[in-house]
Every structure is written in structure tokens, then in C-alpha cells.
Backbone bond lengths (Angstrom), bond angles and torsions (degrees), N, CA, C in turn:
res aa  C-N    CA-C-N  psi(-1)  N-CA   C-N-CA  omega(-1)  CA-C   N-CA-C  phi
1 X - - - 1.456 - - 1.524 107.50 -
2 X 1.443 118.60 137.38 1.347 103.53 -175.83 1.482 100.75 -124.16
3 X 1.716 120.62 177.43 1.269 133.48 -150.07 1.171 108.44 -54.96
4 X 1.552 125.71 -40.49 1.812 119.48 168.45 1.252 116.72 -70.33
5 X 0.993 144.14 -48.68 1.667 120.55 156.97 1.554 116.30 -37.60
6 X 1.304 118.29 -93.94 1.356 107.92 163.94 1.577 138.87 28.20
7 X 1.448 100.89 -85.35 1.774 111.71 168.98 1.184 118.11 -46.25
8 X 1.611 131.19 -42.70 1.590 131.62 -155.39 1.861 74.22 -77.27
9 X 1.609 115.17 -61.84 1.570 109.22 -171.12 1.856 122.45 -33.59
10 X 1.473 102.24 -73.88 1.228 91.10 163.82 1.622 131.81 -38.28
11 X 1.314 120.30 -50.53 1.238 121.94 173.70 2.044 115.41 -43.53
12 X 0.804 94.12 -29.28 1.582 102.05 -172.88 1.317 102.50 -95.63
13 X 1.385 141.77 -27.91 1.307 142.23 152.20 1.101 123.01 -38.45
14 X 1.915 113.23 -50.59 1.211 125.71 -161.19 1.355 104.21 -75.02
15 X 1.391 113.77 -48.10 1.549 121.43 -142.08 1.539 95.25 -66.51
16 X 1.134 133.61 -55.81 1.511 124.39 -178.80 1.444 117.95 -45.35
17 X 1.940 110.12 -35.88 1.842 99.51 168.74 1.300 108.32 -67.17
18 X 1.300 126.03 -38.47 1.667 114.74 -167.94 1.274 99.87 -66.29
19 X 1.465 146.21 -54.07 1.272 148.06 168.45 1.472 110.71 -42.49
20 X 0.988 102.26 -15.10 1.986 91.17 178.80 1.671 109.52 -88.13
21 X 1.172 114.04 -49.00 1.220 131.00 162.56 1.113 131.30 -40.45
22 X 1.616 118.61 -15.73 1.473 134.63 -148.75 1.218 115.37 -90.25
23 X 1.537 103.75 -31.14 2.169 109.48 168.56 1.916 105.07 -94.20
24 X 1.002 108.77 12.61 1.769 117.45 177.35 2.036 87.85 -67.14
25 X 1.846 99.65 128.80 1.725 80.14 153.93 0.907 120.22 -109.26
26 X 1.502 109.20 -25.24 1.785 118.64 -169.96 1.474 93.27 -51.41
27 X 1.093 103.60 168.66 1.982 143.99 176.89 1.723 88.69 -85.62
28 X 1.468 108.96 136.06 1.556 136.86 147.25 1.786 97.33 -19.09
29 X 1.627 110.08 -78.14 1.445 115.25 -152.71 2.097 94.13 -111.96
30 X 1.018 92.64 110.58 1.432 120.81 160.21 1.352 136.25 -67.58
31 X 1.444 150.97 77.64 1.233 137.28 -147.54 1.813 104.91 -60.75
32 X 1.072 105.84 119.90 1.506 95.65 167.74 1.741 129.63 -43.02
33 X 1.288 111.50 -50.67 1.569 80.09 151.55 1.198 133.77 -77.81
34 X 0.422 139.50 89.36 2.021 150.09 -172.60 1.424 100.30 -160.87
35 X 1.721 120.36 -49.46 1.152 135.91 -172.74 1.566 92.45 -74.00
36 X 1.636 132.72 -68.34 1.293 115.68 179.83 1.371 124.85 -53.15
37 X 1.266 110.22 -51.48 1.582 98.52 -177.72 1.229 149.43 -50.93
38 X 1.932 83.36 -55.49 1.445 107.67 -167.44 1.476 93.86 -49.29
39 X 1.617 92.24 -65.81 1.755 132.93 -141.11 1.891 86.96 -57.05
40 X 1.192 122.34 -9.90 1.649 125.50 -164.91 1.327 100.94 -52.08
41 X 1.914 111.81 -46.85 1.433 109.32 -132.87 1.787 72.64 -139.76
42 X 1.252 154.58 22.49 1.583 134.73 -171.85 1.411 90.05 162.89
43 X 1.318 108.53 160.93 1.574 138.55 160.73 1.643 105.64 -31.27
44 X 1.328 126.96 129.44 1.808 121.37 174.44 1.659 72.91 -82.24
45 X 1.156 117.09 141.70 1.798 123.26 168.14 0.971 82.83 -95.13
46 X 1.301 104.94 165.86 1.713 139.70 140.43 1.170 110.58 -26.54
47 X 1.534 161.30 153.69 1.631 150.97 146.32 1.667 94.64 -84.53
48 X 1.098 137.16 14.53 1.158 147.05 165.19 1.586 127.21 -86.83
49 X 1.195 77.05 -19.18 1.922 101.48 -177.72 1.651 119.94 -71.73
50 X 1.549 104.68 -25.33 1.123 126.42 -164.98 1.856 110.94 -126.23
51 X 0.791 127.21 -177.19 1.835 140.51 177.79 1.473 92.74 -124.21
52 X 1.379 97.81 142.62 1.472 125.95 -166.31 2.139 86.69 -48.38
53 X 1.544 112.66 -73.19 0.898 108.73 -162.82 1.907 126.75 -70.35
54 X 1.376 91.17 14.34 1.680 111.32 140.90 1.457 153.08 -58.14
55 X 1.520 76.97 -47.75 1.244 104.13 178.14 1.916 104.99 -93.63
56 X 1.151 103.85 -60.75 1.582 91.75 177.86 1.699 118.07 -38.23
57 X 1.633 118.58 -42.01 1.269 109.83 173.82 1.995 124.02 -49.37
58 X 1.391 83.10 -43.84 2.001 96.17 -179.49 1.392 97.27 -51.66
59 X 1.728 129.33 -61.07 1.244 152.88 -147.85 1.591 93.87 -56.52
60 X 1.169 97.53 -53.57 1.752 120.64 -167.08 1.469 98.11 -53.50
61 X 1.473 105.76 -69.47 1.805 112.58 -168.89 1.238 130.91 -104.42
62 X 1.921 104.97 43.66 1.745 110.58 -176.10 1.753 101.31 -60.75
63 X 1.511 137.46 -11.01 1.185 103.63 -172.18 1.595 104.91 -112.14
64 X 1.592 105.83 50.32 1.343 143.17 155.21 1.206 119.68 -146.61
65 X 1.590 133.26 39.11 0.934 147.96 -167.28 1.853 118.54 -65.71
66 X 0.941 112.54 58.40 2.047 116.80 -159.83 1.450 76.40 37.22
67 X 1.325 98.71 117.30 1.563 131.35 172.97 1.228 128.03 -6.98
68 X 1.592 98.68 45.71 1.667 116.30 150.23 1.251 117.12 -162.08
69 X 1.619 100.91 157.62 1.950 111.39 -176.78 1.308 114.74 -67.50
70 X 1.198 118.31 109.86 1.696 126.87 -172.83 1.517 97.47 -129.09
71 X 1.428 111.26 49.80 1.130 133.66 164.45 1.269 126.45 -52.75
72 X 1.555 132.45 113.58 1.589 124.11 -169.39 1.434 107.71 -131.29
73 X 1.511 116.05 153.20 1.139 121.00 170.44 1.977 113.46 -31.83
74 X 1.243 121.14 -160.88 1.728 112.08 -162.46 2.362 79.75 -131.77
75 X 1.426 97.48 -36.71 1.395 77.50 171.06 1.771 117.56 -90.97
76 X 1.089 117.69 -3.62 1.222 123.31 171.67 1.539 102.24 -69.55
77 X 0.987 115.80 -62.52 1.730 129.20 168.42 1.397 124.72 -27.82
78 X 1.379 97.52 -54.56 1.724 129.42 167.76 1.707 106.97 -39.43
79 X 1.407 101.30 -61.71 1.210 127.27 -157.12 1.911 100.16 -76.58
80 X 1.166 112.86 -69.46 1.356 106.52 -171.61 1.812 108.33 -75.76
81 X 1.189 117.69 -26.92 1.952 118.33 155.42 1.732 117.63 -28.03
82 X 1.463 97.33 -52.44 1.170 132.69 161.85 1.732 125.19 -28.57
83 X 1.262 97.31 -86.52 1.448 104.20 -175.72 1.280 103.47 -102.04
84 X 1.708 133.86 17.96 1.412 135.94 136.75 1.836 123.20 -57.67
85 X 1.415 101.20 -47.24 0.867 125.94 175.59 1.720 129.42 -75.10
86 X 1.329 121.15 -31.34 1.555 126.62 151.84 1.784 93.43 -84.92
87 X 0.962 155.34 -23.82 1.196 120.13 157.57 1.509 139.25 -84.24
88 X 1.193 117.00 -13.40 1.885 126.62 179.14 1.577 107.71 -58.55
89 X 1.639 90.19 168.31 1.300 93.05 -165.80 1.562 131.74 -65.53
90 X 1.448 106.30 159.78 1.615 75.31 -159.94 2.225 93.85 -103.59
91 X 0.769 127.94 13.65 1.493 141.18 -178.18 1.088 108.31 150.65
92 X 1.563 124.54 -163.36 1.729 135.35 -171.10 1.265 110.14 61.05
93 X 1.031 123.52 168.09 1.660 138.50 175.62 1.561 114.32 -11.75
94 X 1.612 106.89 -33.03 1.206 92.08 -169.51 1.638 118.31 -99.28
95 X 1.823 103.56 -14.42 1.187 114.14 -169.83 1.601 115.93 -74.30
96 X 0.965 108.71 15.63 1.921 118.86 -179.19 1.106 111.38 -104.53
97 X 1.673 128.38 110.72 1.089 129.66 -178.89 1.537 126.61 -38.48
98 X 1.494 154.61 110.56 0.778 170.96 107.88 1.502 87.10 33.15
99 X 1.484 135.35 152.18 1.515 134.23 126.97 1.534 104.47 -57.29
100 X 1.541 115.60 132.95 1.188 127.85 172.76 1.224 135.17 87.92
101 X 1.671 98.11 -5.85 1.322 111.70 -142.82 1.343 131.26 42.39
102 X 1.443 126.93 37.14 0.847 127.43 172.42 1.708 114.91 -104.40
103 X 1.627 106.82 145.62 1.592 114.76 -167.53 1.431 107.16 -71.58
104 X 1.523 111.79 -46.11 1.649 121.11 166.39 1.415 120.27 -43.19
105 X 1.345 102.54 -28.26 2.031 107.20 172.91 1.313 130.13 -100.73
106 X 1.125 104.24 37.69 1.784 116.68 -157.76 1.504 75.05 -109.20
107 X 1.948 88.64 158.01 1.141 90.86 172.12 1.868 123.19 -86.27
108 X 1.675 108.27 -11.97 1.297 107.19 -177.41 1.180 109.75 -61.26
109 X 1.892 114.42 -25.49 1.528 100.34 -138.05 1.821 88.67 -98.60
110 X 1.768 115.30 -6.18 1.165 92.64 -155.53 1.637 86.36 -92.40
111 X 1.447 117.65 -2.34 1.366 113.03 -171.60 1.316 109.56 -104.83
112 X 1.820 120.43 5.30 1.375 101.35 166.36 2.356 96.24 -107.37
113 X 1.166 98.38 22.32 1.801 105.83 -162.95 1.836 87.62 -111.29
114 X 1.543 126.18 -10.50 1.305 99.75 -140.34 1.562 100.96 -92.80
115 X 1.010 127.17 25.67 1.791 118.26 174.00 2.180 100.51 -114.97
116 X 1.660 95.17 3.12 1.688 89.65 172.67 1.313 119.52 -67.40
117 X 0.914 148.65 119.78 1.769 156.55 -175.81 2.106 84.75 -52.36
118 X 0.969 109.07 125.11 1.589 126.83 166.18 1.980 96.04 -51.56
119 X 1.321 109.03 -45.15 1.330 92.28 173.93 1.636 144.46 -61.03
120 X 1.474 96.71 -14.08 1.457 127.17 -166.92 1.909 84.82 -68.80
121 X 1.303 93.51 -74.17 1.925 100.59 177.42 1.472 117.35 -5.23
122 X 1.495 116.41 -59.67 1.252 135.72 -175.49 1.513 122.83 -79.05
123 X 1.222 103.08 -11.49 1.802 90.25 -175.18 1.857 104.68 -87.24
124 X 1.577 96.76 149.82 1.358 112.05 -166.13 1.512 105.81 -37.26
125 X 1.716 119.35 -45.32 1.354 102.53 -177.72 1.184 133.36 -59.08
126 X 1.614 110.56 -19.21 1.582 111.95 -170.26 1.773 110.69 -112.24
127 X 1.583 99.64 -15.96 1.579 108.27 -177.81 1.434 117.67 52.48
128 X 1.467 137.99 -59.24 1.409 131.33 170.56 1.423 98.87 -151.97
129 X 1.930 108.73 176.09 1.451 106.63 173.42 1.404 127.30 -61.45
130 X 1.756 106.18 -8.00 1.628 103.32 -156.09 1.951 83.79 -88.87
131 X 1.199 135.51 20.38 1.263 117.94 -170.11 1.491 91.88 -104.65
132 X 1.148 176.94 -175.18 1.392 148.04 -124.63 1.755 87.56 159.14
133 X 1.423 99.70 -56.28 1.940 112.03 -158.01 1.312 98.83 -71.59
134 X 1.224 124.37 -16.63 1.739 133.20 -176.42 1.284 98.01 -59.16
135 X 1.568 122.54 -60.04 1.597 96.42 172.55 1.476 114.61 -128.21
136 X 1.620 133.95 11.72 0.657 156.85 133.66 1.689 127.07 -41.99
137 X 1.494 128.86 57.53 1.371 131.94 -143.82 1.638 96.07 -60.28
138 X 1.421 115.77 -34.73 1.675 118.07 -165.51 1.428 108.46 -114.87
139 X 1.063 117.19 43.56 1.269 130.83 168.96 1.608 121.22 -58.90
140 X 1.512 87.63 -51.35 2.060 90.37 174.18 1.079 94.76 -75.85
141 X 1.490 155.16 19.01 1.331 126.41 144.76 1.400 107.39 -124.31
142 X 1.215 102.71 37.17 1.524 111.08 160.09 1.599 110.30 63.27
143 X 1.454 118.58 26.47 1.414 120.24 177.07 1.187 95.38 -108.68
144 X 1.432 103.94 152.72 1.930 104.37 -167.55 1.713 91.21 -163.08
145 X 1.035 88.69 42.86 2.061 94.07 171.45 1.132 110.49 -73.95
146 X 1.149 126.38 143.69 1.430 144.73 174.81 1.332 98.43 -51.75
147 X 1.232 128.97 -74.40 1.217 142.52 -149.48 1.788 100.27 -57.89
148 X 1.057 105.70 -24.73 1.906 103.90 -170.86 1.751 93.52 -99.58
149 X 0.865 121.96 18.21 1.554 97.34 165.80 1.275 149.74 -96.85
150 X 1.504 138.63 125.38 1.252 136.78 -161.13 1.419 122.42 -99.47
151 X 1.228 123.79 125.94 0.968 141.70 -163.70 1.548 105.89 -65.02
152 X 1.255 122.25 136.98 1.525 113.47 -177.97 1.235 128.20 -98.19
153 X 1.437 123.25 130.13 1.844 114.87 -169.31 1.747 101.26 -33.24
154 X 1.265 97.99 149.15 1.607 107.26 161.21 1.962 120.41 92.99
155 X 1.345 102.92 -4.10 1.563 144.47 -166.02 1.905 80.99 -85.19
156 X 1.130 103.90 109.04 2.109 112.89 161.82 1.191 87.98 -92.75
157 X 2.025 89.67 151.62 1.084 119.32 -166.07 1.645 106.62 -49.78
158 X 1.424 99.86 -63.23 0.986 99.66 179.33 1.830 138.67 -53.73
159 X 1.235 105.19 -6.42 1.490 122.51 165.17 1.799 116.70 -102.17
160 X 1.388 99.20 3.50 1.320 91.05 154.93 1.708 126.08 -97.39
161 X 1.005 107.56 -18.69 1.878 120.76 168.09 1.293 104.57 -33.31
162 X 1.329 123.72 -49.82 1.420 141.03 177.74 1.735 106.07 -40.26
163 X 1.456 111.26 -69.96 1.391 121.15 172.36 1.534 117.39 -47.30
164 X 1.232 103.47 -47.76 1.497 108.10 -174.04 1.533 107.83 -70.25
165 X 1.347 122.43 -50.53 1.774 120.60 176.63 1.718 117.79 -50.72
């Protein structure tokens, strides 16, 4: 087979990995703290999830962090401010500040969340909306496809319809 055959082949190889990748939000390279910290106590989101000046507010007041000290070194701060900020959203649905900056109060998230029973939020498996991996299996890598999601112990039948629609 020679080099012009070839290309169309590869091309048809590729296109299904780039398409797989395509609802991924997180970034390739992750600062390791981002992965310890964030990820300590909640979901590491996407920095896509949010508008730059979203994120600078959180950055600003971790030792008021939604009502706890998530207090960090000033170059640690530096550092993930940083690559929060070259990664957030850059407009569309997501680039509109949230009330609170919070991801749970956006309007995408409450309009792709809104057939979840408010009770679902609360059960031990899922604890609140900001817990993402509860039914979100690829959440720490920022994949949040419909198609991969698991239903969480404690979910009635009838509050699973919600998931499935």
C-alpha cells in the first residue's frame, strides 16, 4: 500500500479518537495540585465550567471557601489562578457567571439537572449536586456523557426516569 492510500486510512482511524474525546472538558495536563486539593473534598471541574472571572473570585476567597477554609499556599494560588484562568470558559452557556459562582447554579447545569427529584441530591450516595462522580462515572476526567451514567444506590424507580430521559 503506498502513501496515498494510506492518509484517507489513517484519517478514518483517527476521526472516531478525536470524536471520543470531544465531550472531555478537563485540559490534557492537570496541575497536580488541583488534583490534590481541589479533587480532596469535590469534583476537580473542568476550568471550563466556569468564566475566568469565576474562578478568580473562588481563587481570591478559598479561606471562605462555601463555608470552609480551603486555604492554600500564595504560590500554590499563583499557580492554579493561573491555569484556571487560561482554561475557563471562553463564552456560550458556560461563560455567564453562575450566581455565587457556583457550577450547581448555572443555568446550563440546572437545565440539563432539571427532571432530578431534589431528593436524589441528598441521599448518602450522592450527598449534593456539587458531587458530579455520583453519577457522572468520568467526571475526574471531565467526561460527563450521558450515555456513561450510573445511577446511584437509593435512586426509586420512579426517580430514575429522570436519568434515563
Amino acid at each position: 500500500m503506498n502513501a496515498r492510500h494510506l492518509l484517507p486510512l489513517l484519517a478514518l482511524i483517527a476521526a472516531p479518537l478525536s470524536h471520543a474525546d470531544s465531550d472531555r472538558l478537563m485540559p490534557a495536563r492537570v496541575p497536580d495540585a488541583y488534583k490534590a486539593e481541589c479533587a480532596a473534598c469535590h469534583t476537580a471541574y473542568p476550568p471550563s465550567l466556569l468564566p475566568a472571572a469565576s474562578w478568580q473570585r473562588i481563587m481570591g476567597g478559598l479561606e471562605h471557601h462555601y463555608g470552609t477554609d480551603a486555604s492554600l499556599d500564595a504560590a500554590t494560588v499563583k499557580q492554579l489562578n493561573g491555569w484556571l484562568q487560561a482554561h475557563a470558559a471562553q463564552g456560550g452557556r458556560r461563560g455567564v457567571a453562575p450566581p455565587n459562582d457556583r457550577i450547581t447554579e448555572s443555568a446550563w447545569f440546572v437545565r440539563e439537572h432539571r427532571g432530578i427529584d431534589p431528593a436524589v441530591w441528598k441521599l448518602p450516595s450522592v450527598k449534593s449536586a456539587a458531587q458530579c462522580a455520583a453519577c457522572h462515572t468520568g467526571a475526574d476526567q471531565g467526561d460527563f456523557d450521558d450515555d456513561r451514567i450510573r445511577i446511584p444506590a437509593g435512586v426509586t424507580p420512579a426517580q430514575r426516569r429522570a436519568f434515563l430521559d
